[in-house]
C-alpha positions in Angstrom: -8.6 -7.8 -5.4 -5.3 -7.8 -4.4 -2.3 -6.2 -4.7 -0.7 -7.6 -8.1 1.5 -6.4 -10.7 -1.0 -6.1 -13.3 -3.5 -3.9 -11.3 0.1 -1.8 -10.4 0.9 -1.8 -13.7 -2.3 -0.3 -14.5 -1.2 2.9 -12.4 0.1 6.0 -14.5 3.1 6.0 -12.2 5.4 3.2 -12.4 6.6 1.4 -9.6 9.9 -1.0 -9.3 9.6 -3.9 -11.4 12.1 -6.0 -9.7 9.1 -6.2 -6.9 8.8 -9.8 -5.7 6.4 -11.5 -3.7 3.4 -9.0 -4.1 0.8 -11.8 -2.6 2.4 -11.5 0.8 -0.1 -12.0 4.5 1.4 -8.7 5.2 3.6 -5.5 4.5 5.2 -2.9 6.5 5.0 0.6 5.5 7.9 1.2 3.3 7.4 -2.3 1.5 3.6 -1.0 0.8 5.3 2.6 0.1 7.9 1.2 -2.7 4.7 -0.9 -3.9 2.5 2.0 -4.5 5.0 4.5 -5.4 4.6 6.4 -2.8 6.0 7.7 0.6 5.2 6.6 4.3 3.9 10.1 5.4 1.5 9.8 2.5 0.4 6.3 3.8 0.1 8.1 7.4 -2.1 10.6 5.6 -4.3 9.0 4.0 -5.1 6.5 7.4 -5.7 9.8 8.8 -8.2 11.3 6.7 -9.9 8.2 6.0 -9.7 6.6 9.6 -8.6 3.7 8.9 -7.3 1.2 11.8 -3.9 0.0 11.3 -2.9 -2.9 13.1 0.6 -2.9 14.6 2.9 -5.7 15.7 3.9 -6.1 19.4 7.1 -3.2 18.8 3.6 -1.1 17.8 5.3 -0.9 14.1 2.1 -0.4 11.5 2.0 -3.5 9.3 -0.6 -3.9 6.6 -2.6 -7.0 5.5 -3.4 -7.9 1.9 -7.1 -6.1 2.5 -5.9 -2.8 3.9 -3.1 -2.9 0.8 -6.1 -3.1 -1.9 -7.6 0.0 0.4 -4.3 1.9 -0.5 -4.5 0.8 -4.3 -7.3 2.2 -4.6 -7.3 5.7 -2.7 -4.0 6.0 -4.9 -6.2 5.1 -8.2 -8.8 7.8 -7.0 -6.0 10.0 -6.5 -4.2 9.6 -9.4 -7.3 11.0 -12.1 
């Protein structure tokens, strides 16, 4: 599954629906953050307590492939009920 704007849709928050490109090879934090309707430190957090590995780009900036974005989907599902 990943990241589309039906399962985003299916959120109880809403997110911006001028939001292009969703099927992207990768996003960087704030593009995942506006996706998910959330903020960075929240995206920090959650890698925290759920040790996830982050890859990061050769400036050591966090970027976030289409697999690691379904991750965030759904600890925000879990968290949203």
């Amino acid at each position: 599954m990943s990241i589309t704007k039906d399962n985003l849709a299916n959120s109880k928050k809403t997110v911006d629906p001028n939001l292009e490109n969703l099927a992207k090879e990768s996003f960087t934090i704030t593009e995942l953050s506006a996706l998910l309707n959330v903020t960075d430190h929240t995206l920090r957090y959650y890698e925290k307590e759920f040790n996830l590995r982050i890859p990061r780009d050769s400036r050591g900036r966090r970027y976030y492939t289409p697999e690691l974005s379904d991750i965030f989907l759904e600890i925000r599902k879990m968290k949203l009920k």
